[in-house]
Backbone as CSV, one residue per row, in Angstrom:
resi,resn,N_x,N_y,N_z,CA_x,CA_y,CA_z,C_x,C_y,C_z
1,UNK,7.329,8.862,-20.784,6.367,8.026,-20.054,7.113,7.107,-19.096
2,UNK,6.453,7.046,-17.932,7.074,6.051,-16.798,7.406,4.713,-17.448
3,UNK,7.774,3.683,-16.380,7.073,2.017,-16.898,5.790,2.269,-15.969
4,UNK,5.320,2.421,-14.766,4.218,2.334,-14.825,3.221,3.151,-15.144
5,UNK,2.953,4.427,-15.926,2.358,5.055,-16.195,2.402,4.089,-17.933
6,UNK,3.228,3.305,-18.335,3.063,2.901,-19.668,2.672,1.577,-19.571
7,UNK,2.606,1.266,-18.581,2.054,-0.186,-18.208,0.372,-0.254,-18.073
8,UNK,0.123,1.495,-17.777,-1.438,0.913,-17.569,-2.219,2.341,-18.278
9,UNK,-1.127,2.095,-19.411,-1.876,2.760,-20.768,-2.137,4.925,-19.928
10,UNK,-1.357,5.017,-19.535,-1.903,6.681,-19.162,-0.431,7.515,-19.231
11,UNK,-0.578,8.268,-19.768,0.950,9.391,-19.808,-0.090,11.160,-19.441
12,UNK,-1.320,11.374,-18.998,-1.141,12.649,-19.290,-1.810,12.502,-18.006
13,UNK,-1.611,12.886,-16.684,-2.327,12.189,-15.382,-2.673,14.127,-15.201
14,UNK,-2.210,15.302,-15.887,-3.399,16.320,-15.644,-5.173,16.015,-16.306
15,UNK,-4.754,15.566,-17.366,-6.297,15.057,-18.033,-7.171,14.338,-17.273
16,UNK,-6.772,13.079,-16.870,-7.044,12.610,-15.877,-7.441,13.082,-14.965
17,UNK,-6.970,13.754,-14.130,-7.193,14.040,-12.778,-8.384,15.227,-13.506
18,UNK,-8.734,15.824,-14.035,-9.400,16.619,-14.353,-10.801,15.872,-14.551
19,UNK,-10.783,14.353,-15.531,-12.064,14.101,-15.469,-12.237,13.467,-14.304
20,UNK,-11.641,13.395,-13.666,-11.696,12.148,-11.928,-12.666,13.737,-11.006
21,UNK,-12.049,15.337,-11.388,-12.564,16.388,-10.591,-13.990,16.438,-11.270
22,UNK,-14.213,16.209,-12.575,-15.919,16.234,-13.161,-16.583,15.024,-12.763
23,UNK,-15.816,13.692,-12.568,-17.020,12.671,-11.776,-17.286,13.161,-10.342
24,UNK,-16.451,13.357,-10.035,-16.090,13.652,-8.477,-17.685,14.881,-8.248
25,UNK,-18.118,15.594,-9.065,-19.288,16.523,-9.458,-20.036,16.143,-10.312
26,UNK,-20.548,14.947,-10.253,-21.257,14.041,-10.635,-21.668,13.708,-12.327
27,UNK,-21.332,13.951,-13.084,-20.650,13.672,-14.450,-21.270,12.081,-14.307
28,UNK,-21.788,11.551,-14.885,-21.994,10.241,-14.452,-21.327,9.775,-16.177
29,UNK,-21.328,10.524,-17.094,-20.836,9.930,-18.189,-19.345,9.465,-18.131
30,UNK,-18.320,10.763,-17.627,-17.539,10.658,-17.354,-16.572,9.646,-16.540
31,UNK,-18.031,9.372,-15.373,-17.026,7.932,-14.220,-17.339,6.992,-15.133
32,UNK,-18.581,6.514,-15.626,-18.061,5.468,-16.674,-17.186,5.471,-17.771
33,UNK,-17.124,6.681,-18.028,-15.766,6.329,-19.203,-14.661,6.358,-18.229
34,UNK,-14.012,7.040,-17.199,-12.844,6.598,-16.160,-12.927,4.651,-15.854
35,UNK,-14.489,4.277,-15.292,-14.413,2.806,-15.230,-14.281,1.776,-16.325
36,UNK,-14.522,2.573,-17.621,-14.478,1.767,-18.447,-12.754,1.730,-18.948
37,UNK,-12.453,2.836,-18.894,-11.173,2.759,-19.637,-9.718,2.594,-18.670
38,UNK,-10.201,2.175,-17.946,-9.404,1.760,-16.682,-9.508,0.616,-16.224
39,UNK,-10.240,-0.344,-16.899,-10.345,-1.635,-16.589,-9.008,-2.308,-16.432
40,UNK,-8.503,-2.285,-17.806,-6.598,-3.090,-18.037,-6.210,-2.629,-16.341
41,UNK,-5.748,-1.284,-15.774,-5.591,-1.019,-15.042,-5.533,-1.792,-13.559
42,UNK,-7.312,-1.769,-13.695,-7.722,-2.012,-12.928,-7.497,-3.995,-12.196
43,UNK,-7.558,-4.355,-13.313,-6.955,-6.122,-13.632,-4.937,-6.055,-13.169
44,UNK,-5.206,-5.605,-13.693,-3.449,-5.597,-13.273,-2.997,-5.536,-11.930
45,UNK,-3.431,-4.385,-11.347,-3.263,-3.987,-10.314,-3.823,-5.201,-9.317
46,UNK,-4.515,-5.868,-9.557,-5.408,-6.883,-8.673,-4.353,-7.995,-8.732
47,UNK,-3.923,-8.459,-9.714,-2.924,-9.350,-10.751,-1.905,-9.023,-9.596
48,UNK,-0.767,-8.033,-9.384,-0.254,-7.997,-9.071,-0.043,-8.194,-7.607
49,UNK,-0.994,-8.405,-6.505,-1.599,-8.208,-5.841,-1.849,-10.090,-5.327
50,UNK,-2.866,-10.608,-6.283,-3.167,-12.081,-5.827,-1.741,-13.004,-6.655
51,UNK,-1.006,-12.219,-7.235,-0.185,-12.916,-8.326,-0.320,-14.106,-9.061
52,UNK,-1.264,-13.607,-9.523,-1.934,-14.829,-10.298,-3.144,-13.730,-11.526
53,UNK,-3.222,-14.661,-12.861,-3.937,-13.669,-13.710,-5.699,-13.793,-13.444
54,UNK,-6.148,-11.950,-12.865,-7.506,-12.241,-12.528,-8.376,-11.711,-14.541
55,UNK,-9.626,-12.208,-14.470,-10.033,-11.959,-15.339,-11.684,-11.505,-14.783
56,UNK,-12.416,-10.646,-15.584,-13.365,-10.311,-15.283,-14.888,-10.630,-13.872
57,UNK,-14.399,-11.857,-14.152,-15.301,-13.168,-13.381,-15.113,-13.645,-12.202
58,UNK,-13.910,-12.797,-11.794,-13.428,-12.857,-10.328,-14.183,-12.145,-9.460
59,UNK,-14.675,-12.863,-7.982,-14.658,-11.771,-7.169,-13.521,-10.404,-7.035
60,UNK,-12.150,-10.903,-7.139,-11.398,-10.122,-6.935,-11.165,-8.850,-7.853
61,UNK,-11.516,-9.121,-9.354,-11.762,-7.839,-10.254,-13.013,-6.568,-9.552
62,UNK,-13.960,-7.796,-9.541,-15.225,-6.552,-8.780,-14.713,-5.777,-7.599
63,UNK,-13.970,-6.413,-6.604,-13.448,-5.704,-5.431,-12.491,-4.722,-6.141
64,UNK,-11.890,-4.958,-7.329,-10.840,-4.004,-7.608,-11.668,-2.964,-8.356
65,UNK,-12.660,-3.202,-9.089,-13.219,-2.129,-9.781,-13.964,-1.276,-8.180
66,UNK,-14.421,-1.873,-7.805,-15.797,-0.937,-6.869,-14.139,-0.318,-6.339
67,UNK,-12.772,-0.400,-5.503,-12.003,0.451,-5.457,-11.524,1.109,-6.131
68,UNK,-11.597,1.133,-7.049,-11.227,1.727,-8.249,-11.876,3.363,-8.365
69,UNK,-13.578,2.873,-8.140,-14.361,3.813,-8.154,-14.626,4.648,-6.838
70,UNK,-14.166,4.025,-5.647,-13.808,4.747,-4.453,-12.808,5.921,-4.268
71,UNK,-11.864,5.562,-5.185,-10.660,6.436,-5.503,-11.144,7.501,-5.815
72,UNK,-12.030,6.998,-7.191,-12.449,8.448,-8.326,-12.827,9.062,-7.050
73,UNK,-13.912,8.858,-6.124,-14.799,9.380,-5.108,-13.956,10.459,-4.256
74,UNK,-12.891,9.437,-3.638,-11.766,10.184,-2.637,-10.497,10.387,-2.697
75,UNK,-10.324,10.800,-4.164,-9.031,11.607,-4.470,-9.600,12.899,-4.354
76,UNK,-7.831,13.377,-3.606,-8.194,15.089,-3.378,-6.745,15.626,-4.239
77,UNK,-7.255,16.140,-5.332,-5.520,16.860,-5.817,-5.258,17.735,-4.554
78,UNK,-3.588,17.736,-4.590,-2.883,18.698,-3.972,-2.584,18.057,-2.692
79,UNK,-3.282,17.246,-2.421,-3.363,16.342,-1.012,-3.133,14.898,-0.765
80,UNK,-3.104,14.295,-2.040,-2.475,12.292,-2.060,-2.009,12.877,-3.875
81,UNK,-1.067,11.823,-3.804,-0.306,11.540,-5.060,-1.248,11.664,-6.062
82,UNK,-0.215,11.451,-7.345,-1.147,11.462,-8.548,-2.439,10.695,-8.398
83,UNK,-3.189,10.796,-9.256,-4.778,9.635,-9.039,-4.380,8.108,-9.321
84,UNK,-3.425,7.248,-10.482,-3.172,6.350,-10.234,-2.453,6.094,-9.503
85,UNK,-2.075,6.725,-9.147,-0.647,6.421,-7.487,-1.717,5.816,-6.570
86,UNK,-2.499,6.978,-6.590,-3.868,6.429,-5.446,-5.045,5.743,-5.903
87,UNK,-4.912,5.711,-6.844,-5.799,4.466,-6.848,-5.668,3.427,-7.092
88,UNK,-3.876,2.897,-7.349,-3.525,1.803,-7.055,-3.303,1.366,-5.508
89,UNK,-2.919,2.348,-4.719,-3.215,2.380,-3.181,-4.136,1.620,-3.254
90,UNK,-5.678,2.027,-3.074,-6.600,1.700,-2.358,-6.848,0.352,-3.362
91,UNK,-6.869,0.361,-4.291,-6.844,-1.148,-4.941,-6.522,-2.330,-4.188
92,UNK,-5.444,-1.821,-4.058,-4.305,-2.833,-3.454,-4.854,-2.966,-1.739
93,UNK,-5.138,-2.161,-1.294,-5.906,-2.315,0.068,-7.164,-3.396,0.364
94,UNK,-7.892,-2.823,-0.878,-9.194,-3.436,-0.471,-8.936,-5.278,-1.093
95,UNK,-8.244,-5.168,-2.525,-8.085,-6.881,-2.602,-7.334,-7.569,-1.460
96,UNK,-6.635,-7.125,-0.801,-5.934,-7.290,0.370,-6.471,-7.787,1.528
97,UNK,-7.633,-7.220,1.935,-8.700,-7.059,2.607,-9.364,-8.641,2.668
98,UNK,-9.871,-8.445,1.005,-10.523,-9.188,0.851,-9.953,-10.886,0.736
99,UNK,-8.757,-10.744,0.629,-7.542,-12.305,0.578,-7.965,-12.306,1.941
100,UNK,-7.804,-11.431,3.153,-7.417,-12.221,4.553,-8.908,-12.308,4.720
101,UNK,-9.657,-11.893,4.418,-10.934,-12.208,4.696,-11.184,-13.813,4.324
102,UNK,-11.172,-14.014,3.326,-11.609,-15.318,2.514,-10.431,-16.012,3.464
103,UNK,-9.088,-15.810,3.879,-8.559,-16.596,4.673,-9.458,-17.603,5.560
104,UNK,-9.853,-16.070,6.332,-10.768,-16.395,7.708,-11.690,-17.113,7.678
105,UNK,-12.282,-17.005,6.434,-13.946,-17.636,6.156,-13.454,-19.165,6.224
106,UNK,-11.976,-19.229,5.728,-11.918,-20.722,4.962,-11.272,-21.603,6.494
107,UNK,-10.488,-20.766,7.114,-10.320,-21.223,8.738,-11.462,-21.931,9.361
108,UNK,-12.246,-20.597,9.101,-13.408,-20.674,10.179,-14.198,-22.242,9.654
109,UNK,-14.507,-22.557,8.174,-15.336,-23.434,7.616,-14.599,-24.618,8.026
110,UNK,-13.445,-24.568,8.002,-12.646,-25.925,8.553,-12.551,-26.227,9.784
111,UNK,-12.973,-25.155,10.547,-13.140,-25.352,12.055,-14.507,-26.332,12.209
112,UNK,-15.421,-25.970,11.437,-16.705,-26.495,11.757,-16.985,-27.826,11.207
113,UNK,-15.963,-28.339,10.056,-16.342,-29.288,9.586,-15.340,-30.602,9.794
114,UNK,-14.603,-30.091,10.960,-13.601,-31.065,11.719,-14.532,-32.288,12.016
115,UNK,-14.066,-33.365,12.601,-15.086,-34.330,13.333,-14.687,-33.895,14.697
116,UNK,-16.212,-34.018,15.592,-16.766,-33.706,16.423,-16.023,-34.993,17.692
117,UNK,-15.336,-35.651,17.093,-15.032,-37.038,18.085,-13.408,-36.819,18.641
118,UNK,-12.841,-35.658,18.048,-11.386,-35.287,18.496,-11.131,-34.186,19.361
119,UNK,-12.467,-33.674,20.119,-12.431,-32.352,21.040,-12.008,-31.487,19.823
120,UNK,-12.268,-31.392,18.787,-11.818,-30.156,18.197,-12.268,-28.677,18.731
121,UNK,-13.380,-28.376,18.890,-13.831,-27.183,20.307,-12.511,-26.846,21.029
122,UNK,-12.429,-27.794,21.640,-11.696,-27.766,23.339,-10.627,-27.143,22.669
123,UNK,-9.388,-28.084,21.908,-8.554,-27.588,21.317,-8.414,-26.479,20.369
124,UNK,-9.354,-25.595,19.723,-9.627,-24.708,18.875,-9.199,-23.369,19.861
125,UNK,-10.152,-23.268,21.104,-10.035,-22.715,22.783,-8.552,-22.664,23.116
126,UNK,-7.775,-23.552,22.728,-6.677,-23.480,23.578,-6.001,-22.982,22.580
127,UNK,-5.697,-23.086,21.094,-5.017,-22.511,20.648,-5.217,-21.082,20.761
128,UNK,-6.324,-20.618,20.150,-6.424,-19.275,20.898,-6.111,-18.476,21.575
129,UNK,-6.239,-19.470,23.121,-5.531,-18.593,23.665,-4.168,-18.621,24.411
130,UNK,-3.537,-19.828,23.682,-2.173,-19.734,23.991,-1.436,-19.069,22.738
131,UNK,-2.255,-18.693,21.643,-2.045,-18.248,20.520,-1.539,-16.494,20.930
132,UNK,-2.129,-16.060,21.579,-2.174,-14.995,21.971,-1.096,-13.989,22.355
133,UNK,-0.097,-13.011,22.163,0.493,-12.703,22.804,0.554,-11.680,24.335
134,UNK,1.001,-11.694,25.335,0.987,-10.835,26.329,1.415,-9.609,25.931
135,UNK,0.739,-8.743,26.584,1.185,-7.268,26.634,2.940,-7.373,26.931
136,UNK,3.176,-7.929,27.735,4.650,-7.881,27.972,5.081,-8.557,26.601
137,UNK,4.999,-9.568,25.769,5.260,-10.267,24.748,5.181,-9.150,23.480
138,UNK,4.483,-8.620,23.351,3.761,-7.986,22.492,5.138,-6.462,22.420
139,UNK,5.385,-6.083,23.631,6.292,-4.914,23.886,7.490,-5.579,23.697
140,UNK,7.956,-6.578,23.529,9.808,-6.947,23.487,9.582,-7.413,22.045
141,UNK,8.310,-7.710,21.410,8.749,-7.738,19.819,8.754,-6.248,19.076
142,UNK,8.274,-5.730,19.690,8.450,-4.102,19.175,10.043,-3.810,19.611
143,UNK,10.306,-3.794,20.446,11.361,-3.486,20.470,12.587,-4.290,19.756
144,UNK,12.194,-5.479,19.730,13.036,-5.872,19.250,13.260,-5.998,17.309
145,UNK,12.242,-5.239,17.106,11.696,-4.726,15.903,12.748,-3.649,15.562
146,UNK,12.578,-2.934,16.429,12.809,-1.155,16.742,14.382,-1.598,16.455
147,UNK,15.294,-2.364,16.994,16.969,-2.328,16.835,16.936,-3.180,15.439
148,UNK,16.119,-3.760,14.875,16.367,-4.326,13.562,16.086,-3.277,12.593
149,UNK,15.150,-3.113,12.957,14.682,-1.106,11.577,16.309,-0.400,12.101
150,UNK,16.715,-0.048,12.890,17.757,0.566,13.596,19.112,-0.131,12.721
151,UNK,19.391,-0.744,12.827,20.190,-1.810,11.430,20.378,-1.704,10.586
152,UNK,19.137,-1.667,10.030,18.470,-1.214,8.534,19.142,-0.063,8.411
153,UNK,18.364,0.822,9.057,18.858,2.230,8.653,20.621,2.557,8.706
154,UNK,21.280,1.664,9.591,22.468,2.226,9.160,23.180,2.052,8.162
155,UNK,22.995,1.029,7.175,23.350,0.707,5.636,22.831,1.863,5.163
156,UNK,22.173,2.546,5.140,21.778,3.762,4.551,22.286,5.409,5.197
157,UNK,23.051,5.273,5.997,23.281,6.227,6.493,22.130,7.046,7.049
158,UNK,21.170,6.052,8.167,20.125,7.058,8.786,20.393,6.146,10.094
159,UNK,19.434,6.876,10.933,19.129,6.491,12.294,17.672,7.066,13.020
160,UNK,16.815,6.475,13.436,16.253,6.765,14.598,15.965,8.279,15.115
161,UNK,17.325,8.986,15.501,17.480,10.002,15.993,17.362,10.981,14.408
162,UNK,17.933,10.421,14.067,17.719,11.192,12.365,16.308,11.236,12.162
163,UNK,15.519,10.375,11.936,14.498,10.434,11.402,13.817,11.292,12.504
164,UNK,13.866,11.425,13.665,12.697,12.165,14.396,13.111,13.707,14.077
165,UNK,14.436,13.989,13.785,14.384,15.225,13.080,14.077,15.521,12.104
166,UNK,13.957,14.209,11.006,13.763,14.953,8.868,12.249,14.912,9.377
167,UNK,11.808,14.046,9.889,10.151,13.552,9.693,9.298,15.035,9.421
168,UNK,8.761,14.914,8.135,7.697,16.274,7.947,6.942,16.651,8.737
169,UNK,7.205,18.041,9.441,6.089,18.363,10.257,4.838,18.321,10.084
170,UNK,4.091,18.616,8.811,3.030,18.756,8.526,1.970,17.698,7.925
171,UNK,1.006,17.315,8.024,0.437,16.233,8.088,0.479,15.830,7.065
172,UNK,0.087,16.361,5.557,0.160,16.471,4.434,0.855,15.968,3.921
173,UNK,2.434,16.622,4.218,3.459,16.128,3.115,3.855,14.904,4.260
174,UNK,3.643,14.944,5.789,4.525,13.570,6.143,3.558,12.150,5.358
175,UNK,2.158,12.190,5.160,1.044,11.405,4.273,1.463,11.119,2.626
176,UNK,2.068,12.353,2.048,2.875,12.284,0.815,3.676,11.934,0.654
177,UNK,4.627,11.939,1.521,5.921,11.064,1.654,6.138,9.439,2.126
178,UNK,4.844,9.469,3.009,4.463,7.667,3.028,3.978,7.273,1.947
179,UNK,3.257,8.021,0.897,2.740,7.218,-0.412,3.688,6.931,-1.337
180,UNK,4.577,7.779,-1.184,5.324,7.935,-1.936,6.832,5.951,-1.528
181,UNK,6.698,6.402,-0.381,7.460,5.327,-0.083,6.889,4.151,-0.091
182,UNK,5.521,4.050,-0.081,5.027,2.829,-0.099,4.987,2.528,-2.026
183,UNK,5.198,3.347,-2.792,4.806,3.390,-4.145,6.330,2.788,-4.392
184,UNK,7.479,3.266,-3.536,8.903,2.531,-4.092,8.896,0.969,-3.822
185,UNK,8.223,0.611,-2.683,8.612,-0.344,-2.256,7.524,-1.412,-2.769
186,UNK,6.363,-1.081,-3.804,5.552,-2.073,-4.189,5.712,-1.909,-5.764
187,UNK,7.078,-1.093,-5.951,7.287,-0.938,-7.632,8.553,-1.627,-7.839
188,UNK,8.834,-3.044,-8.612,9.865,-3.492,-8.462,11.268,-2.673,-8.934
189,UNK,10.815,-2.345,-9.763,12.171,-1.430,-10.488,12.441,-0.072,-9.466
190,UNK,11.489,0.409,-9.031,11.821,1.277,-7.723,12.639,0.968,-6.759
191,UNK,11.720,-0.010,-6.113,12.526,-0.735,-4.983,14.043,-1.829,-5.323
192,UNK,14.022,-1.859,-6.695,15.645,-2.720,-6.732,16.756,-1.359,-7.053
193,UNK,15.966,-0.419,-7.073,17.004,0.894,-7.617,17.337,1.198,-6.236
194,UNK,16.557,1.546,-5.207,16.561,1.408,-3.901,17.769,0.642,-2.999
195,UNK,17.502,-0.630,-3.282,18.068,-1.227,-2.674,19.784,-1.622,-3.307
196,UNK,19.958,-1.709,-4.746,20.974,-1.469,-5.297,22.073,-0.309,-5.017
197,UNK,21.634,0.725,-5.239,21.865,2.251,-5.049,22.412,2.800,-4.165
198,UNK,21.012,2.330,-3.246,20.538,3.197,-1.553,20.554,4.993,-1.762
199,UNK,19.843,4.893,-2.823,19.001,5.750,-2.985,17.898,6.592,-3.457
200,UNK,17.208,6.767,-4.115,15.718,7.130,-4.996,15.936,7.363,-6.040
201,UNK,15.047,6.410,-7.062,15.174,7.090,-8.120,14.100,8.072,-8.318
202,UNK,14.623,9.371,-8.015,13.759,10.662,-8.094,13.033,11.047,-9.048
203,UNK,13.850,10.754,-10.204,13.415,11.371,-11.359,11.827,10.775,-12.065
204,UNK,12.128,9.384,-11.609,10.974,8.240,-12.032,9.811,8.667,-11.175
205,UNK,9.705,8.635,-9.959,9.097,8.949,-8.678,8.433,10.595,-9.161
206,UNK,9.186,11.353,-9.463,8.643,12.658,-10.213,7.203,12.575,-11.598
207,UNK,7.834,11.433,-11.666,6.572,11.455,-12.815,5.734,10.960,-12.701
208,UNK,5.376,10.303,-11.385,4.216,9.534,-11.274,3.692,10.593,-10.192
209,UNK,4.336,11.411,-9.490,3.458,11.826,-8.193,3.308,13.512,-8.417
210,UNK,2.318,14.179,-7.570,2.035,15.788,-7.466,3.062,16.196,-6.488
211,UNK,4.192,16.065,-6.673,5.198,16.136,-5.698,6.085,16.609,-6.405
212,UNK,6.641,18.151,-6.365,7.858,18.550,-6.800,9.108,17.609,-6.557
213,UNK,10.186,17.838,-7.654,10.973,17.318,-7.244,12.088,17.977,-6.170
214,UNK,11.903,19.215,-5.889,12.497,19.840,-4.730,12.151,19.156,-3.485
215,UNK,10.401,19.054,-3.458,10.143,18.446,-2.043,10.913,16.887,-2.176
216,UNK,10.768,16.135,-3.033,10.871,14.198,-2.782,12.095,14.839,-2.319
217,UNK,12.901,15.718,-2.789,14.839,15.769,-1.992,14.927,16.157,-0.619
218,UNK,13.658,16.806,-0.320,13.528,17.509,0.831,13.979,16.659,1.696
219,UNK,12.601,15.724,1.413,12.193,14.153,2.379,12.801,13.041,2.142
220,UNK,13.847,13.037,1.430,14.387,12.077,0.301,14.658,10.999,1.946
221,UNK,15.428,11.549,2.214,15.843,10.172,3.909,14.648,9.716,4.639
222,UNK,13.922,10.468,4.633,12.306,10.107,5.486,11.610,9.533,4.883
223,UNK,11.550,9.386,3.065,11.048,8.583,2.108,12.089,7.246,2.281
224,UNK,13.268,7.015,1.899,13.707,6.124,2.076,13.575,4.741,2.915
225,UNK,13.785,6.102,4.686,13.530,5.080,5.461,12.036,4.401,5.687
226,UNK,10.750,5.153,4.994,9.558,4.465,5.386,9.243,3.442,4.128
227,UNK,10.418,3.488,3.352,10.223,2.382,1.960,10.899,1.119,2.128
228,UNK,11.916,1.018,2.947,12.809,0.213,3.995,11.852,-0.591,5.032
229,UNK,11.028,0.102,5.460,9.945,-0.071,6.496,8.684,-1.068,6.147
230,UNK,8.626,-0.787,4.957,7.262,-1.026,4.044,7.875,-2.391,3.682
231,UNK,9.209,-2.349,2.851,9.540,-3.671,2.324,10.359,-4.765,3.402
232,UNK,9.879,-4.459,4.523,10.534,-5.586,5.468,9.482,-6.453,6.049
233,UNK,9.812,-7.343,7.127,8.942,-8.313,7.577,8.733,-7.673,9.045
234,UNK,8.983,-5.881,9.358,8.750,-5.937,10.919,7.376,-5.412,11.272
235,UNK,6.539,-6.746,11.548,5.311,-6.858,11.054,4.363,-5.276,12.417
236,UNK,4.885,-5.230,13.547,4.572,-4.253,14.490,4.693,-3.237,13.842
237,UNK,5.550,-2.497,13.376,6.184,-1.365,12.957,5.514,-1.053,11.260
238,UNK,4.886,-1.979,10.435,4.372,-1.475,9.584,2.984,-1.894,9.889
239,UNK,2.473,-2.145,10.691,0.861,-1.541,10.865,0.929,-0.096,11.596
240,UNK,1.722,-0.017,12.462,1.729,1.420,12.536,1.728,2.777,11.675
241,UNK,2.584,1.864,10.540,2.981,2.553,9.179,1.347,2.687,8.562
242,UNK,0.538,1.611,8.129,-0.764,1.217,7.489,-1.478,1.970,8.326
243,UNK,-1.668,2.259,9.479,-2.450,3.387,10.700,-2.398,4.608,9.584
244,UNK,-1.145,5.230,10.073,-1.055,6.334,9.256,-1.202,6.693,7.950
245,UNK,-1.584,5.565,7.402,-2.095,6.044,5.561,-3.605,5.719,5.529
246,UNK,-4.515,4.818,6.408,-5.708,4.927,6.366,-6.921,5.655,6.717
């Protein structure tokens, strides 16, 4: 058993995925026993996420369960990682979601309840839009993104030019190989093996995903570098990354 496959109580993820294919065909007994017995899961994953302990009564549990049950909906075997691989994905998406949301709400409420005697308006306007970056602004932090990932990669023995050659041709596995890297880099013991190493721990990574271990070696540098990618601050370069997994 993994640590995280033993962390959230599951070692046999064919069983699984089998009753996730009978809700998925409407079994309605079945998704409640998946929602019911996936709760711990389901708390954790949220937990890990707001870092802080959620308990039933949270908005943030409900957002994690209703994803939870989105998963059951839109997992496809053969096509995204194991089912908790992915449905800690989308977990983790939607509480995510829902933090910058409540950000905004709480911005926005403090905008309105400023006093009215300090131009707060006027000044709200200007931050905005000096807040803003230019298209020209916007292109020299990418780039200047682009020679820091470029950096990165050479502690690892990759490059740029490397990667536009490993990168998986096919839509599938290059999508499998981002889950996969995003799964190193939001698993601490992954990502310190990673970064210790500088290189995968395969074997671990094998047991959580529908991914031979021939292929993770395939992609092993193209996994690396998008787990490198994932765990940095180059904030341009991993929404591009988040594009491609949504």
């Amino acid at each position: 058993m993994t640590a995280i496959s033993g962390l959230f109580g599951q070692d046999s993820g064919l069983s699984l995925e089998a009753m996730v294919k009978q809700a998925q065909q409407g079994d309605e007994e079945i998704l409640n026993d998946l929602l019911a017995s996936h709760i711990p899961f389901v708390k954790k994953t949220a937990a890990q996420v707001c870092k802080r302990f959620i308990d039933e009564h949270q908005d943030e549990f409900s957002i994690a369960l209703s994803a939870f049950h989105e998963a059951v909906r839109q997992y496809r075997p053969g096509h995204d990682a194991s089912f908790l691989t992915f449905a800690h994905m989308v977990i983790r998406r939607r509480v995510i979601d829902h933090i910058r949301k409540e950000s905004k709400r709480i911005e926005i409420s403090h905008d309105f309840t400023a006093s009215p005697n300090d131009d707060h308006y006027s000044r709200v306007g200007d931050s905005a839009s000096t807040g803003q970056y230019t298209a020209e602004q916007q292109n020299d932090k990418r780039r200047e993104e682009i020679i820091r990932f470029e950096k990165l990669l050479i502690n690892y023995g990759l490059s740029f030019q490397m990667l536009v050659k490993i990168s998986p041709s096919h839509e599938d596995a290059r999508r499998n190989a981002m889950q996969i890297a995003q799964l190193v880099a939001e698993t601490e013991d992954y990502k310190q093996y990673l970064l210790d190493k500088k290189k995968l721990p395969v074997k671990q990574i094998e047991d959580m995903v529908q991914v031979s271990r021939k292929t993770i070696e395939r992609n092993r540098k193209y996994i690396i570098a998008m787990a490198l990618l994932w765990m940095s601050d180059l904030h341009y370069l991993k929404d591009y990354l988040k594009e491609r997994l949504n």
